[in-house]
Structure formats: C-alpha cells, structure tokens
C-alpha positions in Angstrom: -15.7 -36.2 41.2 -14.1 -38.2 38.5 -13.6 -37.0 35.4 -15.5 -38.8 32.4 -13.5 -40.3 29.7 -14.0 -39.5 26.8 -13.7 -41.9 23.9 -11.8 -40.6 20.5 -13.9 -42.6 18.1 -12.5 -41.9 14.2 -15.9 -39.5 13.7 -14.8 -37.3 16.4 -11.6 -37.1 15.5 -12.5 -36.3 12.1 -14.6 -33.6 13.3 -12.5 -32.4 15.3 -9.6 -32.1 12.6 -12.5 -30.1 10.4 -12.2 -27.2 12.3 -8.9 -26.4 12.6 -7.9 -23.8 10.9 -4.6 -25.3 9.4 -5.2 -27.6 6.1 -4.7 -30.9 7.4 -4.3 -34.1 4.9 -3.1 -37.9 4.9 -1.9 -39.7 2.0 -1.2 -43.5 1.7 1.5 -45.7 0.6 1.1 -44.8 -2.9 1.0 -41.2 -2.1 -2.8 -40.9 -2.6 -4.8 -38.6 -0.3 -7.1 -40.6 2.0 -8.2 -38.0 4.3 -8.6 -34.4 4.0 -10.0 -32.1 6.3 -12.8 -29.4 5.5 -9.8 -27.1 5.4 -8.1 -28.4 3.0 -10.7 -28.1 0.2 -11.6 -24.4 0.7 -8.0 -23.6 0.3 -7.4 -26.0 -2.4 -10.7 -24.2 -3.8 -12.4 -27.9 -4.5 -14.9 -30.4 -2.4 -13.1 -33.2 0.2 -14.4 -35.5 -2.3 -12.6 -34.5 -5.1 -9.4 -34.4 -2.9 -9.9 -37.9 -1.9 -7.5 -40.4 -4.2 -6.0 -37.6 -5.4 -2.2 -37.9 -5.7 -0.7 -35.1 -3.4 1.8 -34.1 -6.4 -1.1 -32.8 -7.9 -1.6 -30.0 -5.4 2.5 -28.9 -6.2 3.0 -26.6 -9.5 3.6 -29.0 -12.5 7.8 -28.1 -12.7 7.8 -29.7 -8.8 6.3 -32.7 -9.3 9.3 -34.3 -10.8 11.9 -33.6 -8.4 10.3 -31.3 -5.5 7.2 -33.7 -4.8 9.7 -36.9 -4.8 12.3 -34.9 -2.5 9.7 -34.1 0.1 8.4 -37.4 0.5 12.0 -39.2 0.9 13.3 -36.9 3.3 10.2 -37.8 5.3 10.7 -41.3 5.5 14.5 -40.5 6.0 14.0 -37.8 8.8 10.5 -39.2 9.7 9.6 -35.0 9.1 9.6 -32.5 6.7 9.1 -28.8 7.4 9.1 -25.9 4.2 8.0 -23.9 2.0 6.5 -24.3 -1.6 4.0 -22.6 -4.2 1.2 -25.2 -4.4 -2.1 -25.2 -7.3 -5.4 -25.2 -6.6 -8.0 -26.6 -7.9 -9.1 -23.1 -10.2 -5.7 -22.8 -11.2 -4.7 -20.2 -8.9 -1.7 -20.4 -7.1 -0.3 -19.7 -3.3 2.8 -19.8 -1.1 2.3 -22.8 1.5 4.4 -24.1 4.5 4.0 -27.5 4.6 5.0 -29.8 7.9 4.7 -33.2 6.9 4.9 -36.8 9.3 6.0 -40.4 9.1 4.2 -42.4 10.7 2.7 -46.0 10.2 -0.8 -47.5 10.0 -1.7 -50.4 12.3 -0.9 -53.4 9.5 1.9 -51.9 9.4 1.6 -49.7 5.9 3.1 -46.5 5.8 1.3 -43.3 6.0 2.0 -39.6 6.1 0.1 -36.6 7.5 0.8 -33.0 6.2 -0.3 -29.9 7.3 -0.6 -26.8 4.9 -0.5 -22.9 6.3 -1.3 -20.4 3.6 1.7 -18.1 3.9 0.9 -15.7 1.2 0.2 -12.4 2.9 2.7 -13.3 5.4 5.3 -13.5 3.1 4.2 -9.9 1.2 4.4 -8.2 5.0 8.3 -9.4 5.0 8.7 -8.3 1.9 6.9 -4.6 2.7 9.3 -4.3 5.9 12.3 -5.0 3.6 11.4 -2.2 1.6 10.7 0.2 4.1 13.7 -0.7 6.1 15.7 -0.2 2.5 13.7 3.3 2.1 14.9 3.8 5.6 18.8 3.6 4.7 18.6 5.7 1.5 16.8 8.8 3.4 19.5 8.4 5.8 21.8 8.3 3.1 20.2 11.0 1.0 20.3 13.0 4.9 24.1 13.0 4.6 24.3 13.8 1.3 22.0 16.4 1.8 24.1 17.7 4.6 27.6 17.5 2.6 26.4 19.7 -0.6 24.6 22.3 1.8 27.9 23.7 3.2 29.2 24.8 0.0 26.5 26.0 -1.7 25.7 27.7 1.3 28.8 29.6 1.3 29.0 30.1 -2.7 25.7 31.4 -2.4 26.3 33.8 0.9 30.0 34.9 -1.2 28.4 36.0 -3.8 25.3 38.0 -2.5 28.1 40.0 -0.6 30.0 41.2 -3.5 30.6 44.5 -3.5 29.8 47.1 -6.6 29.3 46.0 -10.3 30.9 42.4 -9.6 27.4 41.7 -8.0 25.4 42.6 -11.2 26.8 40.7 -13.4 25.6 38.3 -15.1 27.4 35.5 -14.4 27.2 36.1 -10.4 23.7 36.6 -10.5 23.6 33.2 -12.0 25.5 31.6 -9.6 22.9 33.3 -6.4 20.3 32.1 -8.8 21.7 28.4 -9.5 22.5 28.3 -5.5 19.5 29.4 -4.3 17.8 26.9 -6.4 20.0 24.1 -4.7 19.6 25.5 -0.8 15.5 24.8 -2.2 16.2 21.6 -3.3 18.1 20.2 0.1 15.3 22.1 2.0 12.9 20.0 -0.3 14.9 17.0 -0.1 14.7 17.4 3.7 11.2 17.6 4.3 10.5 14.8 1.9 12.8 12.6 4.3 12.0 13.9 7.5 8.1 13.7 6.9 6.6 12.0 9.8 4.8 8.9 9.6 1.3 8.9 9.9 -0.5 8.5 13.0 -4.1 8.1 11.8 -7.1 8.5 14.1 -10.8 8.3 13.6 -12.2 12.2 12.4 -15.7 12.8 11.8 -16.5 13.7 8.5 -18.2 17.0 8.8 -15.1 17.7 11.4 -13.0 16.9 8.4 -14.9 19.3 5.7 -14.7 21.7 7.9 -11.2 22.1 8.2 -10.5 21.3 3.9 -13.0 24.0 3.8 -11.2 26.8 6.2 -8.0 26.2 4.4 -8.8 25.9 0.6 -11.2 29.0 0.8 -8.3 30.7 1.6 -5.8 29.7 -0.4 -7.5 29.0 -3.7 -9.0 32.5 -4.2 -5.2 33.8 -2.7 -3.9 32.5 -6.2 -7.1 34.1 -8.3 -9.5 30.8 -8.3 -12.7 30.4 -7.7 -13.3 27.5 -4.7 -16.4 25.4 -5.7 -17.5 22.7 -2.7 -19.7 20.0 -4.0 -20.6 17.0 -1.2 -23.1 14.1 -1.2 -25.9 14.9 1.4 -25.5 11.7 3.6 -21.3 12.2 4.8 -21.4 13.9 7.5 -21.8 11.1 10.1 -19.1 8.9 7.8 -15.7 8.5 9.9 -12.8 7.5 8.7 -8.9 6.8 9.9 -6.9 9.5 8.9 -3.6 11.6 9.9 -5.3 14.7 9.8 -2.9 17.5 9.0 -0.9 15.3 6.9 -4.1 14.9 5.0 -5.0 18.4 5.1 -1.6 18.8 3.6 -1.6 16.8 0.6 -5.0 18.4 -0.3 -4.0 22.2 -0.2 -0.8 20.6 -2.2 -3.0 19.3 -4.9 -5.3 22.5 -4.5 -2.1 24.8 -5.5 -1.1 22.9 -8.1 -5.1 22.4 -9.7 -4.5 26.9 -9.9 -1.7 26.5 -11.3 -2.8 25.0 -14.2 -4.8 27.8 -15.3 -2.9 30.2 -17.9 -3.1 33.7 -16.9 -5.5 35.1 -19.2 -7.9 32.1 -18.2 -11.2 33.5 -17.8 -13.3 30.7 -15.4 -10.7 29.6 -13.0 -12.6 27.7 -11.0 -11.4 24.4 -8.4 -13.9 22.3 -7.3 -13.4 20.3 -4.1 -15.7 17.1 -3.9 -16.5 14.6 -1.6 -18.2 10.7 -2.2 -18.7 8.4 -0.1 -19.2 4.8 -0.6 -19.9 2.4 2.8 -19.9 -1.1 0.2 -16.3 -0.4 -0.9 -12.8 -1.0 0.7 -11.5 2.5 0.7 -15.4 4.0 0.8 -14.0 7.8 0.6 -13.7 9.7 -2.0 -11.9 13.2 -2.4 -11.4 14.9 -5.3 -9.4 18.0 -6.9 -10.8 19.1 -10.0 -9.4 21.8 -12.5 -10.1 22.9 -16.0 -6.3 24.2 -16.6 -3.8 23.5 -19.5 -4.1 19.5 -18.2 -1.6 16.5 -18.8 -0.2 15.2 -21.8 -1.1 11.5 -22.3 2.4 10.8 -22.5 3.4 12.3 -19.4 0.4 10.6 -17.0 2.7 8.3 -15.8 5.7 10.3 -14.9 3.2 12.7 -13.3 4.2 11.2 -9.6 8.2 11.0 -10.0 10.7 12.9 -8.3 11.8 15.7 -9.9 9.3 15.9 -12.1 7.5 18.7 -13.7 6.9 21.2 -17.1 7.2 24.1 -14.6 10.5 25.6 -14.9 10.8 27.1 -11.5 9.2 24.5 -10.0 11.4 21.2 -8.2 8.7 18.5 -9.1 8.1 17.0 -5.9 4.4 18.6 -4.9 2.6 15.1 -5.9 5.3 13.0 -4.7 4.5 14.2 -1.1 0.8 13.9 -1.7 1.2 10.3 -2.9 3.4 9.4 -0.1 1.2 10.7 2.5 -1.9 9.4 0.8 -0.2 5.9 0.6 1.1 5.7 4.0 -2.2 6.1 5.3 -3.5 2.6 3.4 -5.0 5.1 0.5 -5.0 5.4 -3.3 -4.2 8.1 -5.6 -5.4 8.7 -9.2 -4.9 11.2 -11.8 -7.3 11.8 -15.1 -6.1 14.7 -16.9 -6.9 15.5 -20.6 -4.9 18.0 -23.0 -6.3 21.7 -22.5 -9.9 20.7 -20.5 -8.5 19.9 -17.0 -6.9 17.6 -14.6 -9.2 15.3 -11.9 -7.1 14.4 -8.6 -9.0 11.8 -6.9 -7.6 10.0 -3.3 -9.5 7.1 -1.8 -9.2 6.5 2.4 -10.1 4.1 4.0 -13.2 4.0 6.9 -12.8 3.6 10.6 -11.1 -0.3 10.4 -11.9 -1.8 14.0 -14.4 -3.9 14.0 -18.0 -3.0 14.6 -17.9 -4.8 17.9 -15.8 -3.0 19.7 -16.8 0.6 18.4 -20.8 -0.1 18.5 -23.0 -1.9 20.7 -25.1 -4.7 18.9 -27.2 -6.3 21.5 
C-alpha cells in the first residue's frame, strides 16, 4: 500500500514549529523578526504579535546590542552558522541565560534570511555550577582528611606522655593543661572526622506516623535524660503525609537540635520544657514542617547569623559544630533550616522537607 504524501503547506509548518519545545524565530534582511513560534513568546514573556517586527537586538541585554548582536549576525553570514551562549531580556524585564544556534540561509527572491533557535539554559547552567562546588567540597574534606590525620599523631602521643607521668609531675598544672588542651584537639579531629566522613543521604519515602514514632522514642529519652520536660504538639491530619527522607540522618539532626534546645536552659530554670512540633502543608514546596522549640537563655541578635558556622558557639567546652551537621544534613536532603531566637525567652528551630517527589502517576492510580 502506498504511502500518502503529505503536503507541507506554510500553516502546517507553522504549526508544527508551535509545538516544539525550543524557541524558534526568523528575522529578515534588516534583522526584523518575521516569524516566531508560540515558544518564543512564553519565554520572551510577550504575545507572537508583539515579537513580530521586532528587531532581534532587542531580545539581547542593552550592553550587547552594540557589539554582541552585530558579532553574531556577521559570523553567520560568514560561517553560514552561529552556535553560543548569551543573557537575553524579556519582555518583563527579567533576564535568562540562552544558547542560541542561529542559520543562513536565503529566501526564494533571493533576500537573505536567518533562523535562530533559543534553549533556556538557566537551570542547567546553576546544576554545573552546584557539581563544581561539591566536587571543590569534595577536595577540601580530602584535604582536611590529611590534615586531620597529620596533627592526630602528635597530639596523640603528647596527650598519651603526659597522662603517664609518674608522681607530682602529673598534677601540675601545667601538665594537666597540656592532657586538657590535647584531649580537646583528639575531640576536634574526631569531630572534624565525622563532619567529613558523613554519608550522603539516601532518602526514601517514610510514612509520617512511622516517622513520629521514631522522633518520639528517641527525644522522650533524651530530653528528660538532660532534666527537660518533652512536650509533642502535631496537627491532626499528618499521619498519612509521606515524605522523602534519609531517615536516621534525620533523626540525627533532630536529637542534635533537641540537646542543644536543653542546653539553653540555665540551671536554676524552673520550666524547662522542649516542645517538638509537627505542620504540615500539601500547597507548599517543602509542605513539612518540624520544629524545636525552647524557652532558654536564646540568641543575641547579633549572633543569628554566625549561629550555623564552624566553630561556632558561647559554650566554652563546646566545639561549635552541633548546627553545622544539622544544616548539612537538612540541606543535602533538598530542605531548609531557620532559626528565630530572642534574648532571654527562647530559641525556635524550624526545618522544612520536602514530600514524596515522583509524580502522582507512577505512585497512585488515577483511572
């Protein structure tokens, strides 16, 4: 049976251009767009017929359309292509990172033409620039291994040589405050170790009530452990909610945040109380909420935003890295961290996760 031709009349073409996904325009001789697919205008954030006449310079930032604009369109009548990148304007004002792959070609009297096509290479672009920084984060916790591994061998044995002295040279002063000062740095490596040997999180989907469960188990043990009072507070409707979580990593970062929320009480605090609460919003991108709540000493204004770098802390015998975990594992796992503290009424730690992410067609059947 013989195939039908089909005949490519310029409507069907034009529709057929409409629904690619790629912005697709032509300009003229003069450089004036005379065709521009459906594409086009949503990215460009204006209506086809807007686009049409336009000069194409006006889609570049106003500092290309001098030089950048002109250098384009000569190298493709030169090359008879062009292929690159450039930030390009729409329509609003807002701005994006497009590759652009333009053509020479020529009209059938013989006028010149061009057709361009326009990828919006944003997100792309910030994904390269994410793997750059984890694969630099990558080389300094290697780097920070072998350090790590250099200092411990001689603090190690300072620290062994002088917890071995024998007879009044081991209560003196100044060696107890060299065990002191190299116990302190054995902590630190050890710290410094976990920090860079932390696993990546493999998140999976948990149940909410699962979840509660095991927050539950662990901070009603811990929290009275260090003289609190644990307070649970949940919205009614979670407990079918599931969301995509590393589990003990979470469960981790919230008995972290726990500890610290006790700490915060002075010791002749009379209500020490932490309350552990749980929100949950379907409409919003990272719908759950959990929250660590205190009514300790709290956080200087001036120190809120220190509150998550290493090192830091007003504890004295403390390293300063609790929060830098939590924020770390809170972050790997596509979340968000917030603090709210005021001076002398209490400090609110509240991380947002994200729900279940495939789709709802492969996890639910519709029809």
């Amino acid at each position: 049976m013989k195939t039908p031709e089909i005949e490519f009349s310029p409507k069907l073409i034009g529709d057929l251009l409409n629904i690619i996904h790629n912005a697709i325009l032509v300009i003229d001789e003069q450089q004036q767009i005379v065709f521009a697919n459906s594409r086009t205008a949503k990215m460009f954030n204006t209506t086809i017929n807007t686009l049409r006449h336009q000069n194409i310079a006006q889609l570049f930032m106003a500092d290309d359309e001098e030089i950048m604009v002109p250098n384009i369109i000569g190298l493709i009548k030169k090359e008879q292509e062009f292929e690159g990148e450039a930030m390009l304007q729409r329509f609003d004002g807002t701005t994006f990172l497009g590759m652009i792959a333009g053509t020479f070609f020529r009209w059938k009297d013989n006028k010149e033409g061009m057709a361009f096509t326009i990828h919006d290479i944003t997100n792309m672009k910030f994904l390269e620039r994410s793997l750059k920084r984890s694969e630099r984060k990558a080389f300094l916790g290697r780097l920070v291994d072998d350090i790590s591994h250099q200092i411990r061998n001689p603090v190690t044995v300072i620290g062994g040589c002088a917890r071995r002295l024998d007879g009044g040279d081991r209560d003196s002063p100044k060696v107890q405050a060299i065990i002191k000062e190299a116990g302190r740095l054995e902590n630190l490596l050890d710290t410094l170790n976990n920090f860079i040997m932390m696993p990546r999180p493999n998140p999976a989907p948990v149940k909410m009530k699962q979840l509660v469960g095991l927050i539950e188990k662990r901070l009603r043990k811990i929290v009275p452990s260090m003289g609190c009072e644990f307070v649970g507070e949940y919205q009614d409707d979670i407990d079918n909610a599931i969301l995509l979580v590393d589990q003990e990593l979470l469960l981790t970062a919230i008995e972290a945040v726990a500890i610290n929320a006790c700490e915060s009480y002075r010791a002749n605090d009379q209500d020490k109380k932490v309350v552990f609460r749980i929100r949950y919003d379907p409409e919003h991108s990272r719908p759950c909420l959990f929250q660590i709540v205190d009514h300790g000493v709290g956080i200087p204004e001036e120190n809120i935003e220190h509150i998550f770098a290493h090192f830091y802390s007003n504890k004295t015998t403390h390293i300063g890295m609790g929060l830098t975990f939590v924020r770390r594992i809170i972050e790997e796992q596509l979340g968000k961290i917030a603090i709210n503290s005021v001076l002398n009424q209490g400090t609110t730690v509240s991380m947002y996760l994200i729900k279940e992410r495939r789709r709802e067609i492969r996890i639910a059947r519709m029809i």
